[in-house]
C-alpha positions, 0 to 999 in steps of 0.5 A: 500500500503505497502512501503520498502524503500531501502536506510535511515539514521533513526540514522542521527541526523535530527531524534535525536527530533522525531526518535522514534514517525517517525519510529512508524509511518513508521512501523504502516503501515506495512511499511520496511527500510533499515538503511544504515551505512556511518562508524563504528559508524553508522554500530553500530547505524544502528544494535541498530535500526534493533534491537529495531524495526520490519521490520527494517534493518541494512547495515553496512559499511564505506563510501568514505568520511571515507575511511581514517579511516578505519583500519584492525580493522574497518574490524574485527568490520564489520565483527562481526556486519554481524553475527548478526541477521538483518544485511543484506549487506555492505554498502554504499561503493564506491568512491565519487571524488566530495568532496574528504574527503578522498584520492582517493587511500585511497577510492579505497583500502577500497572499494576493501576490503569491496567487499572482506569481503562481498564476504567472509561474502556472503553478497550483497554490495550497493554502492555510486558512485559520480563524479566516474561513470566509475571507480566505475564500473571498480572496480565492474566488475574486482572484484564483478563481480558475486556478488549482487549489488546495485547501490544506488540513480543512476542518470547517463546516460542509457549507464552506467546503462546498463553495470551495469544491464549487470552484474546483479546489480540492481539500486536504484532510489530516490528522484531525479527522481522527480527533474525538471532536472532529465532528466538521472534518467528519462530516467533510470526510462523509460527504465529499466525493473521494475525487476531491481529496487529498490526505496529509499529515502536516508532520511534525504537528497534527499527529493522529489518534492514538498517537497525539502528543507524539511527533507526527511523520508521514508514515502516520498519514496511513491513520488518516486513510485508515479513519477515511476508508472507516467513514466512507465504508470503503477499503484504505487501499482504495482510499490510498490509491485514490488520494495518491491519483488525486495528488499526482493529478493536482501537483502535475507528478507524473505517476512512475 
């Protein structure tokens, strides 16, 4: 049962002891990730690691939370970095209002800009969204509205999912469909058609049921297919195989 897992911070610091020895282990299975970048060093860190390994791929972009530092320059640097060989999209970008690390003018400037340089680049977008539901979907409707999206860890309501899948984006669910209190993801699981999902792990945060607490790595995102196949009534490999179909297509990897 082969995985692809849509969303990991491999480069996070949690991995700095073992990095190498979980990535083996990951990709002995025949196994893919995708490495999400949250700033410009991490969009570095995220290409290295795409580099050095098969089946391993980069995303790179900035995150809300460091929208302030982004300059015309950080744009120029993206830019560069979406020419390279295994740097599939822009993200996570979006806007997060829970913790405000940076203006919310600021978020949605630098939001709006990184749509323009993926549509400039013609590359998909995966957004983060928290605390912004409605205004992330304004923004994407007025200006991503024919592009391809994908709304990484969803947890809000069905209404909402629905308006985003209405404009063809795909959702991404992760480990907290297993959580006791998902009861939003849950629905989300039940009632989206399996062609409009992508599973995730977002390691090394979001870690599964019954592993919570834990560090999260991609291997775990068998959990989240696991918990998927359970609600749908249907097998985990067919869930696997199809999130994998799904991911492929959404991010332009050819299936090999």
């Amino acid at each position: 049962m082969i995985f692809v897992d849509s969303h990991a911070h491999l480069d996070d610091e949690a991995f700095d002891e073992d990095r190498d020895q979980v990535i083996a282990d990951i990709l002995s299975g025949g196994n893919y990730f995708f490495n999400i970048a949250s700033d410009l060093k991490t969009s570095y860190s995220s290409y290295e690691l795409a580099k050095k390994y098969d089946r391993v791929y980069a995303v790179v972009g900035v995150h809300p939370h460091e929208a302030k530092d982004y300059t015309a320059e950080t744009r120029e640097a993206l830019k560069e970095l979406l020419k390279k060989d295994k740097v599939m999209a822009i993200g996570e970008i979006g806007l997060d209002y829970h913790y405000d690390f940076s203006p919310r003018d600021v978020q949605r400037k630098v939001f709006i800009d990184q749509i323009d340089l993926a549509r400039e680049m013609d590359v998909p977008i995966v957004i983060h969204t928290r605390e912004a539901m409605e205004e992330t979907y304004e923004i994407l409707e007025k200006y991503a509205q024919d592009m391809k999206v994908l709304i990484h860890c969803y947890t809000g309501s069905i209404e909402m999912a629905r308006k985003f899948l209405k404009l063809g984006y795909k959702l991404a669910l992760g480990g907290a469909l297993t959580f006791k209190n998902a009861k939003n993801t849950v629905d989300v699981a039940r009632e989206v058609d399996l062609k409009d999902l992508l599973i995730e792990t977002d390691s090394p945060y979001m870690t599964p049921v019954p592993f919570r607490g834990k560090r999260n790595d991609p291997r775990k995102v068998v959990l989240v297919a696991e918990k998927l196949a359970e609600i749908k009534g249907i097998s985990t490999e067919e869930v696997l195989e199809a999130t994998k179909k799904n991911a492929f297509e959404f991010f332009g990897v050819e299936n090999d």
